[in-house]
N, CA, C and O of each residue as an XYZ file, in Angstrom:
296
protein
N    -111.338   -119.994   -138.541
C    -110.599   -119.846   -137.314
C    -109.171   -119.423   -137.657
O    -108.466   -120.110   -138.397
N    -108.717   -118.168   -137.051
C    -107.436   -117.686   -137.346
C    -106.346   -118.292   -136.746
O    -106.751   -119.275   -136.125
N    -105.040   -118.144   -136.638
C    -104.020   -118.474   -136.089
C    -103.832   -117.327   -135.225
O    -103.727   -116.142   -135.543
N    -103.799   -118.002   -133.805
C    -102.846   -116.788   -132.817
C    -101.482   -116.083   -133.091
O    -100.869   -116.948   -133.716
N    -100.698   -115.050   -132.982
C     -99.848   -114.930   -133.134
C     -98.712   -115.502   -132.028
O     -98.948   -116.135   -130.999
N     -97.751   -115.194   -132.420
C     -96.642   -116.102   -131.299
C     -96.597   -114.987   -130.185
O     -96.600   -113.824   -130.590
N     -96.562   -115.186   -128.987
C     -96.979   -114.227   -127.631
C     -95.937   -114.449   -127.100
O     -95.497   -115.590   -127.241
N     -95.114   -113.436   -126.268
C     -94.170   -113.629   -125.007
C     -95.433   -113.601   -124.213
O     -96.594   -113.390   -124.564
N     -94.855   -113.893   -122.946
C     -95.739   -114.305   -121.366
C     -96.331   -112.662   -121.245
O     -97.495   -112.354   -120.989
N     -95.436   -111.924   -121.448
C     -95.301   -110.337   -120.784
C     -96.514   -109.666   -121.763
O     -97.080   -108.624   -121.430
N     -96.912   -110.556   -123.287
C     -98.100   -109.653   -123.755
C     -99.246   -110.068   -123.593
O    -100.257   -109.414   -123.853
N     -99.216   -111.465   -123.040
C    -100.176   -112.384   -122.687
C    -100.877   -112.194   -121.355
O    -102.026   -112.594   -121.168
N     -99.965   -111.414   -120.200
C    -100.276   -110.943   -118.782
C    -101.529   -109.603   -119.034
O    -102.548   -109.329   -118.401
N    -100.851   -108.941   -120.320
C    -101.368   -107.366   -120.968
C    -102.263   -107.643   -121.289
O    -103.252   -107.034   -120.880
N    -102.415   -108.946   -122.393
C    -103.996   -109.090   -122.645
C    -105.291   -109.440   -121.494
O    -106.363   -108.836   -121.474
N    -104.885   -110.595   -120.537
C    -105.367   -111.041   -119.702
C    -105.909   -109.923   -118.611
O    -106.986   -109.990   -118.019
N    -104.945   -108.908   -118.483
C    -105.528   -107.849   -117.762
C    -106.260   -106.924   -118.219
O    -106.539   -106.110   -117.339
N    -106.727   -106.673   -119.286
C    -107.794   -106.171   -119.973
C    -109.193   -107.060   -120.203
O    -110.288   -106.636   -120.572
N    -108.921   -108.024   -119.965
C    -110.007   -108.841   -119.655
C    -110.331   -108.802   -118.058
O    -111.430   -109.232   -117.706
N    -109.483   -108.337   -117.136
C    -109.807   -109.127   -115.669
C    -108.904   -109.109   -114.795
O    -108.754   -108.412   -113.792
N    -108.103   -110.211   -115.399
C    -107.174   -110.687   -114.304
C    -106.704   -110.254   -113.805
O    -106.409   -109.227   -114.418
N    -106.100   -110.251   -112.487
C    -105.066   -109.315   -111.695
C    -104.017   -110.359   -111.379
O    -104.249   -111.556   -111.213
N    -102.867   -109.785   -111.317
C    -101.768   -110.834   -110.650
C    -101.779   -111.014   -109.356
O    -101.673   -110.166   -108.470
N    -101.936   -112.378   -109.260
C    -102.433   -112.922   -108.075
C    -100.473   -112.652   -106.781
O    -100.252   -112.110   -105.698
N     -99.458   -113.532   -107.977
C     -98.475   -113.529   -107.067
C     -97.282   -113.813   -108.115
O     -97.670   -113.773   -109.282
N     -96.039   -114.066   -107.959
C     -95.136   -114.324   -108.968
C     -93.940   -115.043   -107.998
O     -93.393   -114.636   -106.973
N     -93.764   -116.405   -108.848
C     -92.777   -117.273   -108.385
C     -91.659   -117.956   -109.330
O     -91.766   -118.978   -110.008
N     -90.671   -117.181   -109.192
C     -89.207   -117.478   -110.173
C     -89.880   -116.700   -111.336
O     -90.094   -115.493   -111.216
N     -90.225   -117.403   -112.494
C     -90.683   -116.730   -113.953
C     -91.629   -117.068   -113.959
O     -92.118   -116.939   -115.082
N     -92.545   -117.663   -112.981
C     -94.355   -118.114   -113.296
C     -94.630   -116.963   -112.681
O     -93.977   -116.380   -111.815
N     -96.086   -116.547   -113.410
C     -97.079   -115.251   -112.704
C     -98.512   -116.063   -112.645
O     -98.922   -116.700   -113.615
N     -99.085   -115.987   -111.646
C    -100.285   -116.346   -111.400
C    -101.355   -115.255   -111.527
O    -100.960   -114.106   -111.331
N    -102.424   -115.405   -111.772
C    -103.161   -114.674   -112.226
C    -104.750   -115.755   -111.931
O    -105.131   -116.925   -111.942
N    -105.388   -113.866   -111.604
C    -107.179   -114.460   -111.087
C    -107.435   -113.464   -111.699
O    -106.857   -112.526   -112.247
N    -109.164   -114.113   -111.367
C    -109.831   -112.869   -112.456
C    -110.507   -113.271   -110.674
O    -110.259   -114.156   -109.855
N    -111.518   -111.975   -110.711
C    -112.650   -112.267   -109.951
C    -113.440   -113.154   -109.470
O    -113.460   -113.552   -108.305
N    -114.138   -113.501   -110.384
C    -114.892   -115.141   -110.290
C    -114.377   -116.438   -109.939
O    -114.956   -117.520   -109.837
N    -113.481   -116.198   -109.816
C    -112.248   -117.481   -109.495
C    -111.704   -117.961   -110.608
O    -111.270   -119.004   -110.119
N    -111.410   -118.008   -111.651
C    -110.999   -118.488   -112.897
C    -109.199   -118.096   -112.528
O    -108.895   -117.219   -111.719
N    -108.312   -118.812   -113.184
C    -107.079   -119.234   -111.932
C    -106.216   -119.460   -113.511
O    -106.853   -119.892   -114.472
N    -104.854   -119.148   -113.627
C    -104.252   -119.511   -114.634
C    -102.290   -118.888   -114.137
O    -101.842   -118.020   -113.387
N    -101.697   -119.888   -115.032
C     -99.997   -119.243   -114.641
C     -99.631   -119.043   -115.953
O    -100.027   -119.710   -116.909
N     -98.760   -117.979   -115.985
C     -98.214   -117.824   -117.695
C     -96.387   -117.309   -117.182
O     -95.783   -116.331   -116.743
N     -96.240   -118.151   -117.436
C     -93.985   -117.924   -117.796
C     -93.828   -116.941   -118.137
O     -94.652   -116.284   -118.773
N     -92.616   -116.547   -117.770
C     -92.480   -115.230   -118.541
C     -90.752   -115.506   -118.577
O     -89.950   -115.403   -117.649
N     -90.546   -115.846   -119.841
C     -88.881   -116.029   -120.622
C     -88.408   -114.810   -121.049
O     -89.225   -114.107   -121.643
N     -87.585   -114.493   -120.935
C     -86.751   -113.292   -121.710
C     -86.551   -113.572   -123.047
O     -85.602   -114.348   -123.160
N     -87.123   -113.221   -124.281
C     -86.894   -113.678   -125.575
C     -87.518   -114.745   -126.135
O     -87.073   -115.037   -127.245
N     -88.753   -115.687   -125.570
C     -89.443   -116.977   -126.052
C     -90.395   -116.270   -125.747
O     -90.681   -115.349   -124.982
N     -91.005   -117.152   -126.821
C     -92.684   -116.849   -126.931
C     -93.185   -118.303   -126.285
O     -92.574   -119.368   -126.197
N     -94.727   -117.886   -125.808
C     -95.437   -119.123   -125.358
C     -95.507   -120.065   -126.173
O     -95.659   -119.602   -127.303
N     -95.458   -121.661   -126.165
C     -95.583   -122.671   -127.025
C     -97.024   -122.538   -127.250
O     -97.765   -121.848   -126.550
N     -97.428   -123.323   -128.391
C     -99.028   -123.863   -129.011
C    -100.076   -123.864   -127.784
O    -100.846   -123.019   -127.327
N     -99.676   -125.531   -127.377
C     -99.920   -126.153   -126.672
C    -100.103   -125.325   -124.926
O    -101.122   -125.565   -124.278
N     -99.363   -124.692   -124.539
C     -99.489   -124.155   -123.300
C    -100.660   -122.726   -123.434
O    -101.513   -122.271   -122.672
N    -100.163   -122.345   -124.823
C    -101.215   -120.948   -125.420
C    -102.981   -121.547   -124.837
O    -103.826   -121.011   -124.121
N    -102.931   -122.991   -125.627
C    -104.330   -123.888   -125.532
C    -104.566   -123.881   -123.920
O    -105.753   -123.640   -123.701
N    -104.149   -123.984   -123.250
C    -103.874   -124.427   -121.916
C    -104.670   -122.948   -120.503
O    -105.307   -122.847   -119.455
N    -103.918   -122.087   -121.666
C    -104.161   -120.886   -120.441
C    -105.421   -120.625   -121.190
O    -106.260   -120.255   -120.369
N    -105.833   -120.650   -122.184
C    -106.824   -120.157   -122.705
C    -108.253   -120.900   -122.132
O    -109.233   -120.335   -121.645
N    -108.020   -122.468   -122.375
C    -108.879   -123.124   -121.351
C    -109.293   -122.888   -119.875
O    -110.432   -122.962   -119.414
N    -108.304   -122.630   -119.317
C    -107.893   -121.928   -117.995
C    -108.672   -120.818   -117.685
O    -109.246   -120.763   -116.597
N    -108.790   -119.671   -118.743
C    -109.324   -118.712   -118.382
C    -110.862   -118.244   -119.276
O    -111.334   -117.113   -119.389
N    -111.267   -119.238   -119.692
C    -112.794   -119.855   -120.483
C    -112.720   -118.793   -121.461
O    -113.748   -118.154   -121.687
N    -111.305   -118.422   -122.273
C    -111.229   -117.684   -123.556
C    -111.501   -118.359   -124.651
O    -110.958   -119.442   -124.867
N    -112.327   -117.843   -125.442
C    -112.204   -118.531   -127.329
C    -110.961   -117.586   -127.605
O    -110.454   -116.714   -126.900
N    -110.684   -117.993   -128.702
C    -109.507   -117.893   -129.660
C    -110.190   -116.480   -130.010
O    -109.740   -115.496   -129.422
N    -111.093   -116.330   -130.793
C    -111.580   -114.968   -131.126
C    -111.547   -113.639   -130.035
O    -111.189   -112.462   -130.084
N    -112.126   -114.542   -129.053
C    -111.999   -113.585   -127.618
C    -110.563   -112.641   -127.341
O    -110.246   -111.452   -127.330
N    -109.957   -113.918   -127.138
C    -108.645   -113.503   -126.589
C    -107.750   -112.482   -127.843
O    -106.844   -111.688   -127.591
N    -108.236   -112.750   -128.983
C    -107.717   -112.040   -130.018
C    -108.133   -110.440   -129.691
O    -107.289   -109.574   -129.463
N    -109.217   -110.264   -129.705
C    -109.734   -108.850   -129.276
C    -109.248   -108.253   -128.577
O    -109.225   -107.027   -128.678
N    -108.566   -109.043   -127.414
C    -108.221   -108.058   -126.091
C    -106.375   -108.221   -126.363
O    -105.561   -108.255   -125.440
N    -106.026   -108.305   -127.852
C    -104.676   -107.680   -128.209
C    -104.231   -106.678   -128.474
O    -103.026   -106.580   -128.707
């Protein structure tokens, strides 16, 4: 199992939309995001920070990605 690389929100929206998702709506620096099927997730978007570990784990659960998966659609 590889290590993700460190992601801003803004390449994480890029990947997610090559999988699906469309942006649902955007509030302050959260973007919401659906895929079709209903699968539902928010990703920050900071000027200059990358997503933490822990929140990376979070959206990924969110949007029923493996680690390998989500790697592909970088």
């Amino acid at each position: 199992m590889t290590r993700l690389p460190s992601l801003t929100g803004e390449e994480i929206i890029k990947a997610l939309g090559r999988a699906g998702f469309q942006i649902l709506r955007q509030r302050g620096s959260h973007v919401y995001l659906k895929h079709p099927d209903g699968r539902t997730t928010v990703v920050p978007i900071h000027k200059g920070e990358s997503v933490g570990r822990g929140l990376m784990r979070k959206i990924m659960r969110d949007t029923d990605l493996s680690r390998e998966e989500f790697q592909k659609l970088l």
